[in-house]
PDB file of N, CA, C and O in Angstrom:
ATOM      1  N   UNK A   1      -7.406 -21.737   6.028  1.00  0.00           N
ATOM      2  CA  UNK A   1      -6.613 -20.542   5.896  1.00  0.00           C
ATOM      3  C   UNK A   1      -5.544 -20.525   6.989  1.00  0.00           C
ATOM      4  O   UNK A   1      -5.820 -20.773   8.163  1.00  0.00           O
ATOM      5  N   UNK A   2      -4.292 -20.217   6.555  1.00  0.00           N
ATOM      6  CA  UNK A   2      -3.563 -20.070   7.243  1.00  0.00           C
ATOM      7  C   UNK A   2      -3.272 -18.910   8.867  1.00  0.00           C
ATOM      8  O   UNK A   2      -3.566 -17.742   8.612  1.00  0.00           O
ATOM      9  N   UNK A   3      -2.895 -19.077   9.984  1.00  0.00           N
ATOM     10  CA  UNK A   3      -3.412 -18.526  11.356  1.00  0.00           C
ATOM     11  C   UNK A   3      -3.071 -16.871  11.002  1.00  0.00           C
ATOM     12  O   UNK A   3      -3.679 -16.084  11.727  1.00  0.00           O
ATOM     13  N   UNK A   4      -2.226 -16.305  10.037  1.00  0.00           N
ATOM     14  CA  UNK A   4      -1.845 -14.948   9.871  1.00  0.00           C
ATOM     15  C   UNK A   4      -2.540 -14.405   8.700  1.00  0.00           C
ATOM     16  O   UNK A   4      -2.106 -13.517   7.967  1.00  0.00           O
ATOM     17  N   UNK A   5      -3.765 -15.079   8.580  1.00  0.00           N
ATOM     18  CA  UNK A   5      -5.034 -14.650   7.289  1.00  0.00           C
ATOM     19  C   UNK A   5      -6.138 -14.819   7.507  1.00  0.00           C
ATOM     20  O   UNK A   5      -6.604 -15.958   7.470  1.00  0.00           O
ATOM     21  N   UNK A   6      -7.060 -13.500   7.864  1.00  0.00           N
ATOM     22  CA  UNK A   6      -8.351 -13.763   8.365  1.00  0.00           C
ATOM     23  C   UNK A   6      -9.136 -13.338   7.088  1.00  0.00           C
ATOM     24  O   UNK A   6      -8.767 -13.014   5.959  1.00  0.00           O
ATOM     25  N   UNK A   7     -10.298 -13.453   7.655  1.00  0.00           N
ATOM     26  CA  UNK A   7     -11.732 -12.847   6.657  1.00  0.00           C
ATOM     27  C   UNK A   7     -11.993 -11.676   7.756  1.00  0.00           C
ATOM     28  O   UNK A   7     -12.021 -11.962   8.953  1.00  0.00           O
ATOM     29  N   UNK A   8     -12.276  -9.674   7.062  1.00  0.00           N
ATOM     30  CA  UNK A   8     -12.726  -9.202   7.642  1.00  0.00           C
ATOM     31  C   UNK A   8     -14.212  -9.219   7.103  1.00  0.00           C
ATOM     32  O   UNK A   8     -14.440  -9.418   5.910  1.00  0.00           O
ATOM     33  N   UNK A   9     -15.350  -8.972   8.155  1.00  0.00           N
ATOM     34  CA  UNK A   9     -16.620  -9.331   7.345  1.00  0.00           C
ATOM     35  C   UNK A   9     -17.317  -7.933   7.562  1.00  0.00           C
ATOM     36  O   UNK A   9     -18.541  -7.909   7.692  1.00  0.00           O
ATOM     37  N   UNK A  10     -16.434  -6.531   7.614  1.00  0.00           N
ATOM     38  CA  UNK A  10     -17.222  -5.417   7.647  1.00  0.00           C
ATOM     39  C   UNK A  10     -17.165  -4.774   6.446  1.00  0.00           C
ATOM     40  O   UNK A  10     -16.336  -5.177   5.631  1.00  0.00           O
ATOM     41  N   UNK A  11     -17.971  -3.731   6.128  1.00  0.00           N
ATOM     42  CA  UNK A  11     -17.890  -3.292   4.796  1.00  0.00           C
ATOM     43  C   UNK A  11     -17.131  -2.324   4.776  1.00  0.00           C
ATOM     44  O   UNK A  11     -16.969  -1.531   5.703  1.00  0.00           O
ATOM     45  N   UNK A  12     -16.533  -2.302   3.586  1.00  0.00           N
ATOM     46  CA  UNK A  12     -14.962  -1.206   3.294  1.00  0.00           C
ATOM     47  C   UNK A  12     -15.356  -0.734   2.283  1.00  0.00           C
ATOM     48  O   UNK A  12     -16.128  -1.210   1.451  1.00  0.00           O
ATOM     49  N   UNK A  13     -14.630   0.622   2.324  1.00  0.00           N
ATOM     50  CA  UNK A  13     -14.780   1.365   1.639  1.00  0.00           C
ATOM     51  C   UNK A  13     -13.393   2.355   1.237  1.00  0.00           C
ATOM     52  O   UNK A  13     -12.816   3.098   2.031  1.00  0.00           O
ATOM     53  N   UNK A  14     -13.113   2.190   0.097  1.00  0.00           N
ATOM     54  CA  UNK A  14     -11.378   2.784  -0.332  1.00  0.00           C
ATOM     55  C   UNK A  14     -11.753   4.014  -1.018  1.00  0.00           C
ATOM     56  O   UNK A  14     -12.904   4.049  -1.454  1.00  0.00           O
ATOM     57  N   UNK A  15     -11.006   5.027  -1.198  1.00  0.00           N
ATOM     58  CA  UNK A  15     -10.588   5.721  -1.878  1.00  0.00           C
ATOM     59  C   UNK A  15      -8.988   6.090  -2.453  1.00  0.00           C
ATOM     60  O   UNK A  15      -7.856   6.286  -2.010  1.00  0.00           O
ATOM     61  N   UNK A  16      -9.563   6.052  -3.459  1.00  0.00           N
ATOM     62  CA  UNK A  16      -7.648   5.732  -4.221  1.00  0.00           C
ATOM     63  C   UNK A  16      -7.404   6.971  -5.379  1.00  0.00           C
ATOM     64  O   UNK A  16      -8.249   7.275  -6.222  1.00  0.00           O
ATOM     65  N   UNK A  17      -6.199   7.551  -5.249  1.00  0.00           N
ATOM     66  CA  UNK A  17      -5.886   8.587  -5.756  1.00  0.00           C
ATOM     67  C   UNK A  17      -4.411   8.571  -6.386  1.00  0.00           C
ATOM     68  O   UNK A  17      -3.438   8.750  -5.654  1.00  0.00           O
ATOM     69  N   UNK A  18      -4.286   8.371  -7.638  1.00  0.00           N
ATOM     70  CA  UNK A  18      -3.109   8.168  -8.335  1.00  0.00           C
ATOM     71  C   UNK A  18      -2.120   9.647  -8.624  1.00  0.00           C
ATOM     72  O   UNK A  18      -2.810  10.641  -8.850  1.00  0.00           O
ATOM     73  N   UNK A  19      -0.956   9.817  -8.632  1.00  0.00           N
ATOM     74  CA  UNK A  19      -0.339  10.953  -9.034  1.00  0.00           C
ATOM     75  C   UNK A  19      -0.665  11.684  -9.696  1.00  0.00           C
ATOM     76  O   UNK A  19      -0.160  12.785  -9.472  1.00  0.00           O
ATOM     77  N   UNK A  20      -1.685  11.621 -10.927  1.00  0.00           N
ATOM     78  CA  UNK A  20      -2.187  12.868 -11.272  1.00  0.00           C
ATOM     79  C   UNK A  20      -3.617  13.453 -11.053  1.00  0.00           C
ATOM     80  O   UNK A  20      -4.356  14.052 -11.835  1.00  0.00           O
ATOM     81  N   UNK A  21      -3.801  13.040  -9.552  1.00  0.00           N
ATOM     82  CA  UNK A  21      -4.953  13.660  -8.998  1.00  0.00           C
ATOM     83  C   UNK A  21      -6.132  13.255  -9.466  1.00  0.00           C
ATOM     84  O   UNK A  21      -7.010  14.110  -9.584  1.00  0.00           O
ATOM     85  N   UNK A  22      -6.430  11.796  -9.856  1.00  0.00           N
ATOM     86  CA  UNK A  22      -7.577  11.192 -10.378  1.00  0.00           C
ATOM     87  C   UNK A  22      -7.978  10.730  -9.046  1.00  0.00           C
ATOM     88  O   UNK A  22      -7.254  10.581  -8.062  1.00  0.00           O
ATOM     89  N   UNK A  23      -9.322  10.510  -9.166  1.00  0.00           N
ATOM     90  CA  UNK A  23      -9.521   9.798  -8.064  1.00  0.00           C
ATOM     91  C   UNK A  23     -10.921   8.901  -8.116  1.00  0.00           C
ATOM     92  O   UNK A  23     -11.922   9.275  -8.727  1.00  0.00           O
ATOM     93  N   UNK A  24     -10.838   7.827  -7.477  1.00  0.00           N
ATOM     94  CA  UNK A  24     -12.091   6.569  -7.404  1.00  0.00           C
ATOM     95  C   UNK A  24     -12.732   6.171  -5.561  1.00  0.00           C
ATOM     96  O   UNK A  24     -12.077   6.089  -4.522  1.00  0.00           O
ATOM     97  N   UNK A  25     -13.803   6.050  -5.733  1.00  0.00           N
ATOM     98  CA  UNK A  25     -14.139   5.357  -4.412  1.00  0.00           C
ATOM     99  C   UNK A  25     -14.591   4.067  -4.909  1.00  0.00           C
ATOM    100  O   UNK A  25     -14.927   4.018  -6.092  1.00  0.00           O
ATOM    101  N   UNK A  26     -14.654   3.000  -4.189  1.00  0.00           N
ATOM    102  CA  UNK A  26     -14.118   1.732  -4.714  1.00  0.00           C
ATOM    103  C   UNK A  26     -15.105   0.834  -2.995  1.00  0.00           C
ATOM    104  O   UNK A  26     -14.686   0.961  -1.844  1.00  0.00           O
ATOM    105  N   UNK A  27     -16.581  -0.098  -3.464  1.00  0.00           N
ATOM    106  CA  UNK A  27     -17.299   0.021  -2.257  1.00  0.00           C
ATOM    107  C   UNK A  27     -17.311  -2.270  -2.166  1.00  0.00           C
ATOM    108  O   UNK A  27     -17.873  -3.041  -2.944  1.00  0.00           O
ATOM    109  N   UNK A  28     -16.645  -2.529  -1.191  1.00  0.00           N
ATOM    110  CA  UNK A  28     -16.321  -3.979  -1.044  1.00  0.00           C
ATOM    111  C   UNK A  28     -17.551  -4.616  -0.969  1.00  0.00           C
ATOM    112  O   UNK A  28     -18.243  -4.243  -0.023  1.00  0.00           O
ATOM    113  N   UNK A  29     -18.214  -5.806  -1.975  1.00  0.00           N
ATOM    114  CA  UNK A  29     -18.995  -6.075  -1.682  1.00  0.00           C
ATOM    115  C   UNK A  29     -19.286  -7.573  -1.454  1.00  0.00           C
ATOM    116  O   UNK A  29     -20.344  -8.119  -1.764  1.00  0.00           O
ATOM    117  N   UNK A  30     -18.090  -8.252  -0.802  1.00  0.00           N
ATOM    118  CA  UNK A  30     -17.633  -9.217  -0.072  1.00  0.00           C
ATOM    119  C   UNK A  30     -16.250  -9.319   0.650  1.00  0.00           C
ATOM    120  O   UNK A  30     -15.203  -8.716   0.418  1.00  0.00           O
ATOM    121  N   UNK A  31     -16.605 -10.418   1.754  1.00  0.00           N
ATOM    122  CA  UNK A  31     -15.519 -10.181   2.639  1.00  0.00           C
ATOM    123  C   UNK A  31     -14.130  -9.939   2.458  1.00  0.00           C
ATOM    124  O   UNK A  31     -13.655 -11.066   2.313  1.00  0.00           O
ATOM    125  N   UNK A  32     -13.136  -9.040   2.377  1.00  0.00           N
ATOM    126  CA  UNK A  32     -11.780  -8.578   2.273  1.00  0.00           C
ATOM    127  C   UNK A  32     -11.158  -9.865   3.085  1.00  0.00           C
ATOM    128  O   UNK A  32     -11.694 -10.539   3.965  1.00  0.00           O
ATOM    129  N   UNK A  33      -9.742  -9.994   2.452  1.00  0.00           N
ATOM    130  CA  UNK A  33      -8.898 -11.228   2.788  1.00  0.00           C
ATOM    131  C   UNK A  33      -7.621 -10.267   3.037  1.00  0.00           C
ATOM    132  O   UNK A  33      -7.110  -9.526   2.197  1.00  0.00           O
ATOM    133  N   UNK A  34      -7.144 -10.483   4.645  1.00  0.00           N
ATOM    134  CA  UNK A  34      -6.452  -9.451   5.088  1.00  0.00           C
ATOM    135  C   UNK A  34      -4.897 -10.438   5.398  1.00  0.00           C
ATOM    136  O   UNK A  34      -5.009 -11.309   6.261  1.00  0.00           O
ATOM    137  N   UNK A  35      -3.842 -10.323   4.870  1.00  0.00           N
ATOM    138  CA  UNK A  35      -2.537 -11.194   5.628  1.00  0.00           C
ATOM    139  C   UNK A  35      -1.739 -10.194   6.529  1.00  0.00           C
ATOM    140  O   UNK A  35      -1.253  -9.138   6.121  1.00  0.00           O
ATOM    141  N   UNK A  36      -1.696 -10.484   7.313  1.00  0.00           N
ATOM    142  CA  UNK A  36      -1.353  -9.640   8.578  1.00  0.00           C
ATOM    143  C   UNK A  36       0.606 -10.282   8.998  1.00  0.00           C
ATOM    144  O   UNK A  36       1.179 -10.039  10.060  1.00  0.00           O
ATOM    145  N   UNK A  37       1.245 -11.124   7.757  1.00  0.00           N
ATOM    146  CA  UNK A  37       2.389 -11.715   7.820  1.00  0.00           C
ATOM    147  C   UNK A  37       3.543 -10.601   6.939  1.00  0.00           C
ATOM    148  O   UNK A  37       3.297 -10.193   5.803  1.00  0.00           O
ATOM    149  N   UNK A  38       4.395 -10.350   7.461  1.00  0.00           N
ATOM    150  CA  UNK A  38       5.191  -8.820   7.178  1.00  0.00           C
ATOM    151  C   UNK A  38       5.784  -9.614   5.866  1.00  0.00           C
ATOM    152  O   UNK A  38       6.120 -10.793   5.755  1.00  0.00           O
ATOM    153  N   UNK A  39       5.792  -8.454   4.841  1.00  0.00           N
ATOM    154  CA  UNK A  39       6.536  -8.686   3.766  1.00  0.00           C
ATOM    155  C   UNK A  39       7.785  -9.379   3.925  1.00  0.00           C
ATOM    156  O   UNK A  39       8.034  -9.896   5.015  1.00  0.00           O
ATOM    157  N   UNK A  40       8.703  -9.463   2.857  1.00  0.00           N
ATOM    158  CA  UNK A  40      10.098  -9.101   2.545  1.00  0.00           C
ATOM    159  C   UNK A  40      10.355  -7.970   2.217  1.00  0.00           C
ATOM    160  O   UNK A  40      10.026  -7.584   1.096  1.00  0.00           O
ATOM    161  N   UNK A  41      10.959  -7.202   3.035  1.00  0.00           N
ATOM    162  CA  UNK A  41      11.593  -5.608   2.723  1.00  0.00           C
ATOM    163  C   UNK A  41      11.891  -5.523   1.270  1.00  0.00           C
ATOM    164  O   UNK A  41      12.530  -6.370   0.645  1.00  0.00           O
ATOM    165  N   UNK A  42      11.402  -4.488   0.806  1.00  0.00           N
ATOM    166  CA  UNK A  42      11.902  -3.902  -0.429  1.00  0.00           C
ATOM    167  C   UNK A  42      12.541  -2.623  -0.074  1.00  0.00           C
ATOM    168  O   UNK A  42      12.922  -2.386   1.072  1.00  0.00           O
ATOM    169  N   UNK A  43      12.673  -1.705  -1.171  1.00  0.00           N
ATOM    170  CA  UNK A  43      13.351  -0.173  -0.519  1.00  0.00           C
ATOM    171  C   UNK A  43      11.860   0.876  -0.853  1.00  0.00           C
ATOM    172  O   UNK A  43      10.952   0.627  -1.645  1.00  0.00           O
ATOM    173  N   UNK A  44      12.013   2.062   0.041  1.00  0.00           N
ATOM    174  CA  UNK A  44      10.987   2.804   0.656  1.00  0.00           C
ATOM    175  C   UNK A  44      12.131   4.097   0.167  1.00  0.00           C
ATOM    176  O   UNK A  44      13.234   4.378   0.635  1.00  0.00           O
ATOM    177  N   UNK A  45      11.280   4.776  -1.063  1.00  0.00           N
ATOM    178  CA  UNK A  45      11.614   6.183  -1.216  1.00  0.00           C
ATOM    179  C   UNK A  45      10.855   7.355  -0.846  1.00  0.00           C
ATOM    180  O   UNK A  45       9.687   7.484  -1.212  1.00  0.00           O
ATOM    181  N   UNK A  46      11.551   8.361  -0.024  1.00  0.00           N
ATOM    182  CA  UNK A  46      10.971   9.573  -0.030  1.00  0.00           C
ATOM    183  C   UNK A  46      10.376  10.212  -1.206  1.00  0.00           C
ATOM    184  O   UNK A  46      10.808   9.398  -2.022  1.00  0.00           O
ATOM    185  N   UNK A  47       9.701  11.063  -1.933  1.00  0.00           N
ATOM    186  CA  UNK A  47       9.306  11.812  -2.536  1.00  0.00           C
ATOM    187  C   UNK A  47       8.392  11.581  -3.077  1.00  0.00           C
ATOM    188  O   UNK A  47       7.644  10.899  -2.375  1.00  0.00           O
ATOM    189  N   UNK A  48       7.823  11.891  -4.471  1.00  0.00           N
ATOM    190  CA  UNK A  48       7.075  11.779  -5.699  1.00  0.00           C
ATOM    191  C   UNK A  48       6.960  11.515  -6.870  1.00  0.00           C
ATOM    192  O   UNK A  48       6.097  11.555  -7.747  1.00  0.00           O
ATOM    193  N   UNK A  49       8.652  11.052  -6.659  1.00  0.00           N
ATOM    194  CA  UNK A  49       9.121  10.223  -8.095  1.00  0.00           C
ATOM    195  C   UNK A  49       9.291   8.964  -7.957  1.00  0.00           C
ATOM    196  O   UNK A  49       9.955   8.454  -7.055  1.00  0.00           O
ATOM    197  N   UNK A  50       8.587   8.248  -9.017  1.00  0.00           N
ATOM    198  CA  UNK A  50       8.900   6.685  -8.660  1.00  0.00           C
ATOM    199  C   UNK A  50      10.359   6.479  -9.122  1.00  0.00           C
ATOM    200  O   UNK A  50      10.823   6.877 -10.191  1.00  0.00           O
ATOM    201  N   UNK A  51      11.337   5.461  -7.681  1.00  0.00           N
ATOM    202  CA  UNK A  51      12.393   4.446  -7.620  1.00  0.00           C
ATOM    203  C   UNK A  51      13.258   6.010  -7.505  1.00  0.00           C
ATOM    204  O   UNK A  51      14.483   5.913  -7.581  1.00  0.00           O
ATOM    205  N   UNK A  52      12.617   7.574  -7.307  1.00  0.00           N
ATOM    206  CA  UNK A  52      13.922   8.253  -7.248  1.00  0.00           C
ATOM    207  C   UNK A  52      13.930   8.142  -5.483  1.00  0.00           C
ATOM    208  O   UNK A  52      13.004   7.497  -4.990  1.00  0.00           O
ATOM    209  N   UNK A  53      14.685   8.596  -4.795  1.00  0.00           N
ATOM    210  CA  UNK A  53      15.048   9.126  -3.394  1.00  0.00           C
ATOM    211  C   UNK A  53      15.564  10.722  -3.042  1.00  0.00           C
ATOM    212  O   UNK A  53      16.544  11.289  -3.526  1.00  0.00           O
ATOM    213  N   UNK A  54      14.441  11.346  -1.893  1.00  0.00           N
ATOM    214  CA  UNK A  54      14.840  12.794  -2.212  1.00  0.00           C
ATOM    215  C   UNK A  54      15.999  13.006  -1.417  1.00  0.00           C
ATOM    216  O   UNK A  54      16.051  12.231  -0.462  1.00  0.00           O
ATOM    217  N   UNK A  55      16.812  13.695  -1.490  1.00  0.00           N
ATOM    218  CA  UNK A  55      17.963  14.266  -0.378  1.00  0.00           C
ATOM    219  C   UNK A  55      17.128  15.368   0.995  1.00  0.00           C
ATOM    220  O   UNK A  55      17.526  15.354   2.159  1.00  0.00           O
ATOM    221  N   UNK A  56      15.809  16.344   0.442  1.00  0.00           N
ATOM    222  CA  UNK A  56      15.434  17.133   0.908  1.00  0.00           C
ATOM    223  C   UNK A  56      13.961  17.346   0.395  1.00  0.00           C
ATOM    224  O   UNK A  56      13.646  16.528  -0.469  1.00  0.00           O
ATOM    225  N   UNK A  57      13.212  18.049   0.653  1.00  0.00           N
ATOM    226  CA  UNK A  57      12.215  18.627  -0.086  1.00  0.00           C
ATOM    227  C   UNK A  57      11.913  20.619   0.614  1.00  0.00           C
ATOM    228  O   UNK A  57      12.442  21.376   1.428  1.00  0.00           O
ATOM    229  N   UNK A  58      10.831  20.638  -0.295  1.00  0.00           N
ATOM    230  CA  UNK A  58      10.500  22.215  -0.207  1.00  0.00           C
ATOM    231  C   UNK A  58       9.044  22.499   0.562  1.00  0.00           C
ATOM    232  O   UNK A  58       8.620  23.622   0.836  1.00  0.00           O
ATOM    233  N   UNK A  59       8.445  21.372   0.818  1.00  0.00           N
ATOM    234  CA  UNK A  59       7.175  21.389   1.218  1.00  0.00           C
ATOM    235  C   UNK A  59       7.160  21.121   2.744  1.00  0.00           C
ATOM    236  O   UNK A  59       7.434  20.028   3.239  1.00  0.00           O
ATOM    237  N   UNK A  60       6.822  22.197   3.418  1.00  0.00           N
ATOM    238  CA  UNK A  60       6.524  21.757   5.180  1.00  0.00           C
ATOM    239  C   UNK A  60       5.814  20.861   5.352  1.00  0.00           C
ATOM    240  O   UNK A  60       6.158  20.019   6.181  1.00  0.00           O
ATOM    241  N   UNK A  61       4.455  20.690   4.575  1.00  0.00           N
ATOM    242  CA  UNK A  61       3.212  20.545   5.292  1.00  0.00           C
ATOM    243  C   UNK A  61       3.089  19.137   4.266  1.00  0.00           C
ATOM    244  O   UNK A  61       2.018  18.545   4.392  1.00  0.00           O
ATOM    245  N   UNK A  62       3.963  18.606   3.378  1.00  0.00           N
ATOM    246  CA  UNK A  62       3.453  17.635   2.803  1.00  0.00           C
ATOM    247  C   UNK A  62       4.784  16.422   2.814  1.00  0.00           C
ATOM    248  O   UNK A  62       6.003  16.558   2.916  1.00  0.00           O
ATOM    249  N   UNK A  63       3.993  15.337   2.673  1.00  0.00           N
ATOM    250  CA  UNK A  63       5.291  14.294   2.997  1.00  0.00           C
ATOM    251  C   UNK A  63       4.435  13.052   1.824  1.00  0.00           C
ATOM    252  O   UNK A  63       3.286  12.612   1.868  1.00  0.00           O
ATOM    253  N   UNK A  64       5.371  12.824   1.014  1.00  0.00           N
ATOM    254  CA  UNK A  64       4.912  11.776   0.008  1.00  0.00           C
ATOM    255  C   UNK A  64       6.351  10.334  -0.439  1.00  0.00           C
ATOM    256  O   UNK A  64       7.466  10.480  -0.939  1.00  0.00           O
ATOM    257  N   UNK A  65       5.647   9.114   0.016  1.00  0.00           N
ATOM    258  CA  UNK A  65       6.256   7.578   0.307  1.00  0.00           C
ATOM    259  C   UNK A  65       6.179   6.757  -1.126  1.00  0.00           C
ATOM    260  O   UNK A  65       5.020   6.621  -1.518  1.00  0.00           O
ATOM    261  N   UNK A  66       7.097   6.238  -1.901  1.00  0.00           N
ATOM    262  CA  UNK A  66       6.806   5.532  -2.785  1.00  0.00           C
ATOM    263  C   UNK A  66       7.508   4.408  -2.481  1.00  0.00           C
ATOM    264  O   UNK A  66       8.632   4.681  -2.059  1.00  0.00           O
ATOM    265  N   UNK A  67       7.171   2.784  -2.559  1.00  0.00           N
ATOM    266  CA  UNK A  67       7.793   1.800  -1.995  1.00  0.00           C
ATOM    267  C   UNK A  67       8.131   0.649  -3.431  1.00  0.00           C
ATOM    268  O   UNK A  67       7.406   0.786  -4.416  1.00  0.00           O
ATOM    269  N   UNK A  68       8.826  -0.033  -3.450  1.00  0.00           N
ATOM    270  CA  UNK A  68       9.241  -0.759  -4.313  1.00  0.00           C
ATOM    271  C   UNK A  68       9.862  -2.175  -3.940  1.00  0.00           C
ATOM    272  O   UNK A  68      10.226  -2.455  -2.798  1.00  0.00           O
ATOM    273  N   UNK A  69       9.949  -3.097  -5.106  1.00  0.00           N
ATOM    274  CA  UNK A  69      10.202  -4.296  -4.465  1.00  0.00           C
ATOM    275  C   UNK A  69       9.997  -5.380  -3.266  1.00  0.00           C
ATOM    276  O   UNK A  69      10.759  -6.293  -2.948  1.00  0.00           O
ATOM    277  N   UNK A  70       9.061  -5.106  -2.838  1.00  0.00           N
ATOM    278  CA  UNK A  70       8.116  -5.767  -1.393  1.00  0.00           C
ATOM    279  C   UNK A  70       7.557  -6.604  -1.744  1.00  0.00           C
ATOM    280  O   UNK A  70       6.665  -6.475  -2.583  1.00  0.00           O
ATOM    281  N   UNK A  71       8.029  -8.186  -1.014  1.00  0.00           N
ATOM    282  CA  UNK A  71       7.253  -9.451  -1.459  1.00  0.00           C
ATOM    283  C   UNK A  71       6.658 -10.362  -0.932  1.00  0.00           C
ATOM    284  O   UNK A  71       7.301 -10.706   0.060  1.00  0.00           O
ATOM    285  N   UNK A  72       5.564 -11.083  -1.082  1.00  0.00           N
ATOM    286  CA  UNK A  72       5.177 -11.817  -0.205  1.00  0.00           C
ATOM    287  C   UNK A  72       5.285 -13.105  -0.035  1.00  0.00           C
ATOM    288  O   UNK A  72       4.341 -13.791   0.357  1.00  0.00           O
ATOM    289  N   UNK A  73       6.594 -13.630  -0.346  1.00  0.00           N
ATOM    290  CA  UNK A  73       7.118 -15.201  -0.817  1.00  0.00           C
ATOM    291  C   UNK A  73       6.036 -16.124  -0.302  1.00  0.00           C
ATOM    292  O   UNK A  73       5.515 -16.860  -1.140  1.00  0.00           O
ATOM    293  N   UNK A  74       5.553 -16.208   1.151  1.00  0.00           N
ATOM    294  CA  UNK A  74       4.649 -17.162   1.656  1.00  0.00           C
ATOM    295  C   UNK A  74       3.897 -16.806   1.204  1.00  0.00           C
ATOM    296  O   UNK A  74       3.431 -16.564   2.317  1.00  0.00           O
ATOM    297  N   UNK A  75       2.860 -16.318   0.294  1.00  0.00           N
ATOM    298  CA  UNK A  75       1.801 -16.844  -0.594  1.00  0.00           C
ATOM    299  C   UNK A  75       1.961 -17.726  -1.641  1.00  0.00           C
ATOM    300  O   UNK A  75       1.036 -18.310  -2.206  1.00  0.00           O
ATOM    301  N   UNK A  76       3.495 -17.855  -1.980  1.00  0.00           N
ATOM    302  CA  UNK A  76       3.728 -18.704  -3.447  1.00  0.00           C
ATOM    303  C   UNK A  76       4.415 -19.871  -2.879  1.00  0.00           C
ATOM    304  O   UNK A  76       4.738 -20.598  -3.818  1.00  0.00           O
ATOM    305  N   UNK A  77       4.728 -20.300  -1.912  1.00  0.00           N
ATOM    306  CA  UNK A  77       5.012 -21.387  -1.435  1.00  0.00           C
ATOM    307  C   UNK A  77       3.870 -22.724  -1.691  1.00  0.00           C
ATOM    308  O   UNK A  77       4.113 -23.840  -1.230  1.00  0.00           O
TER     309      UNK A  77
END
């Protein structure tokens, strides 16, 4: 394995929650393969719409990231 890809060997545990408020816990039951080598930038939108960008929002207390186009060329090399 390459020096910027380890094995973590603790147990994980996700919870994942899609835009319309579904939600899964999701329990690893072998070692996670972590690349710790920075993407290729894609673009990073503010809001809650996918690929839109907000100018502003109405919410104090809430802040929501949708990211797009981010790649990891050195895995397909």
């Amino acid at each position: 394995m390459p020096a910027n890809i380890f094995q973590i060997l603790n147990m994980i545990t996700l919870q994942i929650v899609n835009l319309v408020d579904l939600r899964t816990i999701g329990i690893a039951d072998s070692p996670i393969i972590v690349d710790r080598s920075p993407p290729v930038a894609g673009k990073v939108n503010d809001g809650e719409i996918y690929k839109v960008d907000l100018d502003y929002t109405m919410y104090p207390d809430k802040v929501s990231v949708m990211y797009n186009c981010y790649r990891l060329d050195h895995l397909y090399e």
